[in-house]
PLY file of the C-alpha trace (Angstrom):
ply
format ascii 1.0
element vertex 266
property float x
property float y
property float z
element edge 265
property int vertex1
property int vertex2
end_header
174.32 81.23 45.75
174.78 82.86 42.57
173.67 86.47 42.10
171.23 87.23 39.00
171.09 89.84 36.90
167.75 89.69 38.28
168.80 90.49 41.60
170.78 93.44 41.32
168.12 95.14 38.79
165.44 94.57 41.88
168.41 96.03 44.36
168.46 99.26 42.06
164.96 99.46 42.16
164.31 98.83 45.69
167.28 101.60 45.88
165.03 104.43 43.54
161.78 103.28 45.40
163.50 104.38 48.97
165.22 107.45 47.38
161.90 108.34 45.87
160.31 108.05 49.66
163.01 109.86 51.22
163.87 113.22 49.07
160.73 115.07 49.55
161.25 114.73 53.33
165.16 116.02 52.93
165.89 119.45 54.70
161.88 119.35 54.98
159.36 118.73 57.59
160.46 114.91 58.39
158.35 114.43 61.75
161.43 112.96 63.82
160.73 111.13 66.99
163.02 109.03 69.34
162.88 105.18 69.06
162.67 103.12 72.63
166.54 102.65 72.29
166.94 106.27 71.97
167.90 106.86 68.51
166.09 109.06 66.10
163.28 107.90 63.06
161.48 109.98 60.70
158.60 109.99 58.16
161.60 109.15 55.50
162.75 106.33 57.07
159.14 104.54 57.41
157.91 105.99 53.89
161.32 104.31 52.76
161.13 101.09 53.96
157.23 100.86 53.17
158.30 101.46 49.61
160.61 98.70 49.75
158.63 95.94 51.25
155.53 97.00 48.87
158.01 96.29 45.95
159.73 93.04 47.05
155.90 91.66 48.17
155.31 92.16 44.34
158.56 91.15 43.35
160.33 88.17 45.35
157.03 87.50 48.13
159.01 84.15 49.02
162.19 85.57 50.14
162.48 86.93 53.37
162.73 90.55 54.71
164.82 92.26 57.66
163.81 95.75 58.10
164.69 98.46 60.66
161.14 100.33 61.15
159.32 97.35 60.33
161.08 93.81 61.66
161.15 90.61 59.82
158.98 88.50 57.69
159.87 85.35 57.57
160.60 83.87 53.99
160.72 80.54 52.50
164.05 80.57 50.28
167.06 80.86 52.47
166.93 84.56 51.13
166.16 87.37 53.30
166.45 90.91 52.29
167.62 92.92 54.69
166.84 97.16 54.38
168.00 100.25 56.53
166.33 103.01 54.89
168.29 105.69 56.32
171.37 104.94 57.53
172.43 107.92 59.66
169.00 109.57 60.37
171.31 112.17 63.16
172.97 113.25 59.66
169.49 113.65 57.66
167.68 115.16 59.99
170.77 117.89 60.87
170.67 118.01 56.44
173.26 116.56 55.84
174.12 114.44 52.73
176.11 111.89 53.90
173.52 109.51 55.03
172.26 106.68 52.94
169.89 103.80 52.43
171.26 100.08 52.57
169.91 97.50 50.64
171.43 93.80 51.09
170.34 90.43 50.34
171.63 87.70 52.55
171.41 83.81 51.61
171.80 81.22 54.47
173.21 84.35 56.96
176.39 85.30 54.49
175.70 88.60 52.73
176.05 88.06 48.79
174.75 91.31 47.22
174.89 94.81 49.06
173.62 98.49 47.89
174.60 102.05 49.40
172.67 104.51 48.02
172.63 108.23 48.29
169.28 110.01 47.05
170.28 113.10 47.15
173.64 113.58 45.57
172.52 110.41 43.35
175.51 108.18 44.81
175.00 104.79 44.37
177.55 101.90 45.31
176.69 98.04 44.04
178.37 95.01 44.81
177.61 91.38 45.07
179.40 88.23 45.31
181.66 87.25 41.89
180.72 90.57 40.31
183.13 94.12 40.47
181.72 96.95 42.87
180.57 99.29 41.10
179.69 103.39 41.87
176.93 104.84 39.59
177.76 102.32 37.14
181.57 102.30 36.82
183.88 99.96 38.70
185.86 101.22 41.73
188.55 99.47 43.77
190.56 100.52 47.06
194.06 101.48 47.42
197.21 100.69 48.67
198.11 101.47 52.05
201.50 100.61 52.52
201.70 101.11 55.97
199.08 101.31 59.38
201.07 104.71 60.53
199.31 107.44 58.16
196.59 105.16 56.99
192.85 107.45 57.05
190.90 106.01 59.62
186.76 107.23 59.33
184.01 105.96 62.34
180.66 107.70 62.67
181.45 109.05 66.39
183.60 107.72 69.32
180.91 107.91 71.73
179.18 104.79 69.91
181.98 102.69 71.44
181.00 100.99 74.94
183.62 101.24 77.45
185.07 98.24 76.98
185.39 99.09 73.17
186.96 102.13 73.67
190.74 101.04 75.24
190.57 98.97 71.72
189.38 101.50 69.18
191.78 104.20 70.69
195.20 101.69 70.65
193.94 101.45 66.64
193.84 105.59 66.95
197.53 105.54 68.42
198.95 103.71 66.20
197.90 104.98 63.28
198.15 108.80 63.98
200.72 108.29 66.89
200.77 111.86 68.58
200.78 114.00 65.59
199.72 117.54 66.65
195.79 118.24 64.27
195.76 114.50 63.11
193.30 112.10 63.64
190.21 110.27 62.73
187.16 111.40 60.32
184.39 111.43 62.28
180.54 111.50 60.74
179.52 109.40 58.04
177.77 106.00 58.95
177.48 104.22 55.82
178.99 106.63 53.70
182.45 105.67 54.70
182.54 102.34 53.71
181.48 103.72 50.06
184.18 105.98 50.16
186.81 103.07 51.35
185.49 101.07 48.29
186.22 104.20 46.13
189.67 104.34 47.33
189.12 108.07 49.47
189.50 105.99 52.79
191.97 103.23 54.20
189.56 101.75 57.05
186.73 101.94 59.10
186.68 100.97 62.75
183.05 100.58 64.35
180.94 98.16 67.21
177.55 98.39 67.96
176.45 97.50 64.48
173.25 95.45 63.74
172.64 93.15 60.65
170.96 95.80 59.01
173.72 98.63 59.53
176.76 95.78 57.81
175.01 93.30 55.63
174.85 95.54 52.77
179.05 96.52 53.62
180.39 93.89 52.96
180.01 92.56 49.43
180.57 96.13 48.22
184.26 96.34 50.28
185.18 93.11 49.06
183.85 93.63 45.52
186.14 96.65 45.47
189.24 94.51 46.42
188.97 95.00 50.25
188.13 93.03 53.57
185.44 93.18 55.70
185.37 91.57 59.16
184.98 91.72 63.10
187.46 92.79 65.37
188.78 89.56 65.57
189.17 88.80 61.70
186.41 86.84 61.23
183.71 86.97 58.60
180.42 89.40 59.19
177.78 86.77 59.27
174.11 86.82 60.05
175.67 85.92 63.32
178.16 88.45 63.77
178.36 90.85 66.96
178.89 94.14 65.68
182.10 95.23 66.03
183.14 95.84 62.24
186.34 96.51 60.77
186.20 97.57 56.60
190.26 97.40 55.55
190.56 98.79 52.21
194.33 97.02 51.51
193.50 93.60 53.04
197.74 93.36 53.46
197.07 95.85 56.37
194.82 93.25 58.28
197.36 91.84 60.35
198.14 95.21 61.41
194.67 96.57 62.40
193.86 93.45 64.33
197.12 93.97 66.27
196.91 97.17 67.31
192.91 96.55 68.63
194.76 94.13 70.88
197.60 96.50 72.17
195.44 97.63 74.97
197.89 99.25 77.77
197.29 97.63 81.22
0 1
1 2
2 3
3 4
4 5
5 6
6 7
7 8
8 9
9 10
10 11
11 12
12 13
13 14
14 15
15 16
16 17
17 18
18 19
19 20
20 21
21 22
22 23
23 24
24 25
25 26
26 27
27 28
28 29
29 30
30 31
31 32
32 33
33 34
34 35
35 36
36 37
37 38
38 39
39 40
40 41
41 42
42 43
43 44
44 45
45 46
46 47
47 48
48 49
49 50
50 51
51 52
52 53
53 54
54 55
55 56
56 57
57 58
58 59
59 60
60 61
61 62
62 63
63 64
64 65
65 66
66 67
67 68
68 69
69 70
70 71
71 72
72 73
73 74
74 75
75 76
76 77
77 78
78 79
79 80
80 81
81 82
82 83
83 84
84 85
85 86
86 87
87 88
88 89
89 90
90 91
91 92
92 93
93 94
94 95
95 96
96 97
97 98
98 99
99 100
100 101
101 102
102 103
103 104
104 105
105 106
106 107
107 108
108 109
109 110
110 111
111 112
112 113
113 114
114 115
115 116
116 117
117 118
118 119
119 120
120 121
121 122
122 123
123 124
124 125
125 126
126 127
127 128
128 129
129 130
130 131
131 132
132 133
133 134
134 135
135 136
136 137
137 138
138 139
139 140
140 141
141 142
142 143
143 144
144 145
145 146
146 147
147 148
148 149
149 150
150 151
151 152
152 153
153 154
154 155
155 156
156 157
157 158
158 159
159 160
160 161
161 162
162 163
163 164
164 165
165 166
166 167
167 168
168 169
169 170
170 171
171 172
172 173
173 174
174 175
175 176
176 177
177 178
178 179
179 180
180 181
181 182
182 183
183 184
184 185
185 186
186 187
187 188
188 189
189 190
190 191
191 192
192 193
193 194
194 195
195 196
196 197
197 198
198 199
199 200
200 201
201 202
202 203
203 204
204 205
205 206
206 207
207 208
208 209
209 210
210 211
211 212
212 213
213 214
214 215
215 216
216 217
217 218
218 219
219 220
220 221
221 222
222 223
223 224
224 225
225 226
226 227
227 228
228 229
229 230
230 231
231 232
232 233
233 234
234 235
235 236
236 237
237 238
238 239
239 240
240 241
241 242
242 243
243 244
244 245
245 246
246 247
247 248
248 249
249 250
250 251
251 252
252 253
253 254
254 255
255 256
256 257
257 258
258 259
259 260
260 261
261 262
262 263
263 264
264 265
């Protein structure tokens, strides 16, 4: 599928209509309660994605929709839009800025256009299949990492990994920091990092648990900015996919990254 101009001026709006929603609520009042899987949801992230869904009913009423708060509508064009209005809701509702919403739109279960957008320090990352990824505008690519030992490794928190995940996620740890004395991961972030990996600030991002709506937007920005996004065992993120993600901003380190996961001891 081919991604219109079309499309990506309805991803930036979807993008101000969920910014819009959320900033009033930002280091405000923001009613948080605890979802039945545990994890936290506000008045921003329902305002958000009502904002969104009002829009594409308007806009694109034939395409389907994949929403957090709200679930799915089913669509009749092979397109769904999938929408996480707050990605890291622990990080907005503790104010900080380093949440964001993610806007994606997914044809026949591969992701071809993605959007990470942050409303309140007016950060906005764009990508899409065939196109450049973009940040507010101007194009942004990763860098080099010439080697996995000293590489800057970024997840959201090490107790999102199930037990099984963790033997994996800490043999990556090892050998990219080996047992240097105040080095180590950076922790926090959610859907910030992968921004910042597209930007070039980052060299990967190591994470499992992830639903459709917390990677579908990732992808085409990572790989519009020159890097690779997969699972943990170097396959494509699909419709399909299981969660564990892996964002490598020098795709030559791939090979590496997958190796170490494996190098469990025992």
């Amino acid at each position: 599928m081919r991604v219109t101009q079309a499309d990506l001026d309805l991803a930036q709006r979807l993008a101000d209509a969920a910014g819009a929603a959320i900033r009033p609520y930002f280091r405000n009042e923001h009613g948080a309660e605890e979802k039945e899987d545990g994890s936290p949801v506000t008045l921003a992230d329902r305002a958000a994605e009502a904002a969104m869904r009002r829009l594409l009913d308007a806009e694109a009423p034939g395409d389907g929709v994949v929403g957090e708060e709200y679930g799915e509508k089913p669509g009749v064009t092979g397109r769904r839009w999938v929408l996480d209005p707050v990605d890291g809701t622990r990080s907005f509702t503790a104010g900080r800025p380093i949440f964001g919403t993610l806007i994606a739109l997914v044809h026949e279960g591969w992701p071809v256009l993605g959007v990470i957008d942050q409303p309140i320090a007016a950060e906005r990352w764009l990508g899409a299949a065939g196109r450049p990824t973009t940040f507010n505008g101007a194009p942004v690519h990763t860098r080099v990492c010439p080697e996995l030992r000293g590489a800057m490794l970024a997840t959201t928190s090490p107790h999102l990994f199930t037990d099984a995940d963790v033997p994996h996620y800490m043999a990556l740890v090892a050998a990219v920091y080996g047992t240097k004395t105040g080095q180590g991961p950076i922790y926090g972030g959610d859907c910030y990092n992968y921004g910042l990996l597209a930007s070039g600030w980052l060299d990967l991002v190591c994470e499992s648990g992830l639903k459709l709506h917390d990677f579908a937007a990732l992808a085409p920005i990572v790989e519009g900015a020159g890097g690779r996004m997969c699972d943990w065992n170097g396959d494509p993120l699909t419709a399909d996919a299981q969660g564990h993600v892996l964002a490598i901003g020098d795709p030559a380190r791939t090979d590496d990254v997958l190796e170490a996961l494996r190098a469990v001891p025992g």
